[in-house]
N, C-alpha and C positions, 0 to 999 in steps of 0.2 A: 675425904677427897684428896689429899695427900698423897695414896697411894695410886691414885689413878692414872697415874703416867707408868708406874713400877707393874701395874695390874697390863695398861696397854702393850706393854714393851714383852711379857710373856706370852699374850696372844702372836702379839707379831712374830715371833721364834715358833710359837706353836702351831701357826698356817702359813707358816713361809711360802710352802709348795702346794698350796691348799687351793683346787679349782674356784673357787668362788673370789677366794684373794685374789687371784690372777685378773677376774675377772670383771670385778670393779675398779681395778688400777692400769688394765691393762694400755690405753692410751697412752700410759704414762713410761712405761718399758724404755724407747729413748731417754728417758732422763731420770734414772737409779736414785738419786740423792732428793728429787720430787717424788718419784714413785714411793719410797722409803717415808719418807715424811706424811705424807698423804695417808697409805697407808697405817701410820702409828694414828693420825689425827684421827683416823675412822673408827679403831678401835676404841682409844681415849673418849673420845663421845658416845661410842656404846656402853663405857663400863660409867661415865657421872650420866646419863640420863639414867641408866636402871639401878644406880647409887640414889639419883635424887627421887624417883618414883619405882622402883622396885628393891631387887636384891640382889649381889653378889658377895661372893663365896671364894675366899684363898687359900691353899696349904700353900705355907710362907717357906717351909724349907729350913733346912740347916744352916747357918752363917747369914740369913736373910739380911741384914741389917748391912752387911759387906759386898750386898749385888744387886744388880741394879733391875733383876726379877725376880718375880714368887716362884712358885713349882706348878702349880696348877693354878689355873683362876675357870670360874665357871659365873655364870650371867643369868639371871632368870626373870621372865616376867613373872609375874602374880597372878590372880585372878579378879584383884581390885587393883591392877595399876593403875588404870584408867588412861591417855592415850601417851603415848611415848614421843611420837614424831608432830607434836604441835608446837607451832612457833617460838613459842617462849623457853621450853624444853630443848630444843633447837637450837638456840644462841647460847642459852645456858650450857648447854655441855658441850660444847665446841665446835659443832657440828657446821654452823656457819662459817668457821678460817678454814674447816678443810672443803666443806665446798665453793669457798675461793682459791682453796691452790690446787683444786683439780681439775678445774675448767670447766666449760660446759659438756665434755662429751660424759667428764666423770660427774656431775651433776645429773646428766642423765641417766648415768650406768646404776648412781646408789639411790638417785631420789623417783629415776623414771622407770626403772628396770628392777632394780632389788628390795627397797620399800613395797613395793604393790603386787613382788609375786609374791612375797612373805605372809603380805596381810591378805591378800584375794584366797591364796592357798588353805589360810586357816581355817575363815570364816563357812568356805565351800569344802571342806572335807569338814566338820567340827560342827556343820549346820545341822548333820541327822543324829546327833548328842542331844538330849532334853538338858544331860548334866555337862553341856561346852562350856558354862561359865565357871564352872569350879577347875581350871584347866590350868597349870602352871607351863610355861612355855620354854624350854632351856636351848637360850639363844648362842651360845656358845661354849663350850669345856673344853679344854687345852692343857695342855703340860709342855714345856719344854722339851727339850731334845734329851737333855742329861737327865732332867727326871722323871722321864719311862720307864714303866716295868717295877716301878717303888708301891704300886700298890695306890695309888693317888687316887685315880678316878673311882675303882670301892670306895676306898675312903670318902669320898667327897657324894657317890651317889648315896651312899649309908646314912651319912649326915643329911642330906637333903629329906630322902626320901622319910628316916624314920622321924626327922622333931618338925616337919614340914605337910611333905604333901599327903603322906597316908593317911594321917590324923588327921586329917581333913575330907578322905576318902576321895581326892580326887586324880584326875588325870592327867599324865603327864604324855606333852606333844617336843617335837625337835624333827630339824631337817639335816641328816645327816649327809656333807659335801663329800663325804670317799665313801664308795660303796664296800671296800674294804673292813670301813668300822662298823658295819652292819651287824656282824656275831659279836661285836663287843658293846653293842647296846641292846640285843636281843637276851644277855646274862642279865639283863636287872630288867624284864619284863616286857620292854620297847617290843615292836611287831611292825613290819616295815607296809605302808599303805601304799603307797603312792609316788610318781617320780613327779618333778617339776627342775623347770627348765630355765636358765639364765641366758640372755640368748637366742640365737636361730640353734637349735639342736643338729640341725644337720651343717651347720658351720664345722669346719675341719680342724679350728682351735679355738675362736673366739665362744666360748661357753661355760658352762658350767651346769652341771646334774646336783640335783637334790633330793634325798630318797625320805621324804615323809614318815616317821614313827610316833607311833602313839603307844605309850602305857597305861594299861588300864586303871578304874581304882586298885591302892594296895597289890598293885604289880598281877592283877588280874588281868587276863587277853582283855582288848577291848570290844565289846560288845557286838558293838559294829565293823568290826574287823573284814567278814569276809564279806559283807554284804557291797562294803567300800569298794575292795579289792576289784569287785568282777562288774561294779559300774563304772570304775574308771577303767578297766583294762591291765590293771595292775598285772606285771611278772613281776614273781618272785627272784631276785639274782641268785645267780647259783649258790654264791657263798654264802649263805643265809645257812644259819645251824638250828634256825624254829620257824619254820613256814607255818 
C-alpha cells in the first residue's frame, strides 16, 4: 500500500489529457490545485481498492527509488474480485476524501455517471458469454510521458497475459478512452465491440467516448464478436488495423 500514491501520481501523468479524466473533474477546471488533487485522490482509490481486492502490476523503471513515479502501472479486476465499489471498500481506499473535495457535481460525474456506465456496459455486452465469469477486466494501463516507446506495455501485457489470464483460458475486456489506442490493443488480441458514452454525446465538449474491447481466450477473437457488433450498431473506426 506504500506505493499507492507513487502508482497514482503515474496514472495522473499518464491521462493528463485523457477524455475521461477531463471528464470526471471537469467542474473542477476553475480551480487547478482542486482539480489536481481530486484527480490524484481518484486514481489513489482505484489503485488500494484493486490492491485490497484485486491486482495491480508496475514496471518501476531505472532510478525508481529517486522519483516520485513508476513507468507504467496497469490495474485489473479479477474474476473472483467480488464487488469493488461497496461501502467499506469505499472508505477504505479513499474514495470517500475525494468525494468530499469534489463536490456534488463530481459525486455525480464518478459515482452517477462513470461507476454505472462501467458496470451496466459490461454486464450487457458480457451477458451473451456462457464463459463472462472467467473475465479479467483491465481497468487502467498508463505509462508516463518519458517512458513511451521503452517497450512497457509488451512487457507488462506478456506478463499478464502469459502467468495470468491464458492459463486460465479466459477473456480479457477494457474500455479504451482514445480511439487512437485502438491498433495498440488490437496487437495483443483485443477486437473493438462497442462505443459507450460519458455524457450527452452530442455535447460539444462536456464528454467523453469509450470504445469497448474484448480479448478472446488465449488472444483468440472473441466468439461473439460480430454477432455483438451488428446488434449494437457498432462501426468499426477507421483506424482499427483488425476489423
Amino acid at each position: 500500500m506504500e506505493d499507492a500514491k507513487k502508482a497514482a501520481r503515474t496514472l495522473y501523468e499518464a491521462f493528463d489529457n485523457d477524455d475521461v479524466a477531463r471528464y470526471v473533474s471537469r467542474h473542477l477546471e476553475g480551480n487547478p490545485e482542486l482539480k489536481k488533487q481530486v484527480d490524484l485522490q481518484l486514481y489513489e482509490g482505484y489503485v488500494r481498492s484493486h490492491i485490497m481486492k484485486s491486482i495491480c502490476f508496475v514496471i518501476k523503471g531505472e532510478d525508481h527509488e529517486n522519483k516520485d513515479t513508476f513507468e507504467t502501472v496497469s490495474i485489473w479486476v479479477k474474476p473472483d474480485a467480488g464487488s469493488l465499489d461497496d461501502y467499506l471498500t469505499l472508505v477504505r481506499s479513499g474514495f470517500a476524501k475525494m468525494a468530499w473535495n469534489t463536490g456534488a457535481e463530481g459525486r455525480r460525474r464518478v459515482f452517477g455517471v462513470l461507476f454505472p456506465v462501467l458496470h451496466d456496459n459490461y454486464d450487457h455486452i458480457m451477458s451473451v458469454d456462457p464463459n463472462a465469469s472467467n473475465t479479467w477486466t483491465l481497468v487502467y494501463l498508463g505509462s508516463t510521458p518519458a517512458a513511451r516507446g521503452k517497450g512497457n506495455v509488451r512487457a507488462m501485457f506478456d506478463h499478464v497475459f502469459d502467468n495470468y489470464i491464458d492459463p486460465m483460458g479466459a477473456n480479457a475486456y477494457l474500455e479504451s478512452s482514445a480511439i487512437r489506442n485502438l491498433p495498440i490493443y488490437e496487437r495483443f488480441g483485443f477486437r473493438a465491440i462497442n462505443a459507450v458514452w460519458l455524457g450527452d454525446r452530442d455535447d460539444p465538449v462536456d464528454k467523453a467516448r469509450m470504445d469497448i474491447m474484448i480479448r478472446g481466450p488465449r488472444g483468440e477473437k472473441w466468439r461473439y464478436l460480430e454477432e455483438t457488433r451488428e446488434k449494437e450498431g457498432y462501426i468499426v473506426p477507421e483506424v482499427s488495423i483488425a476489423k
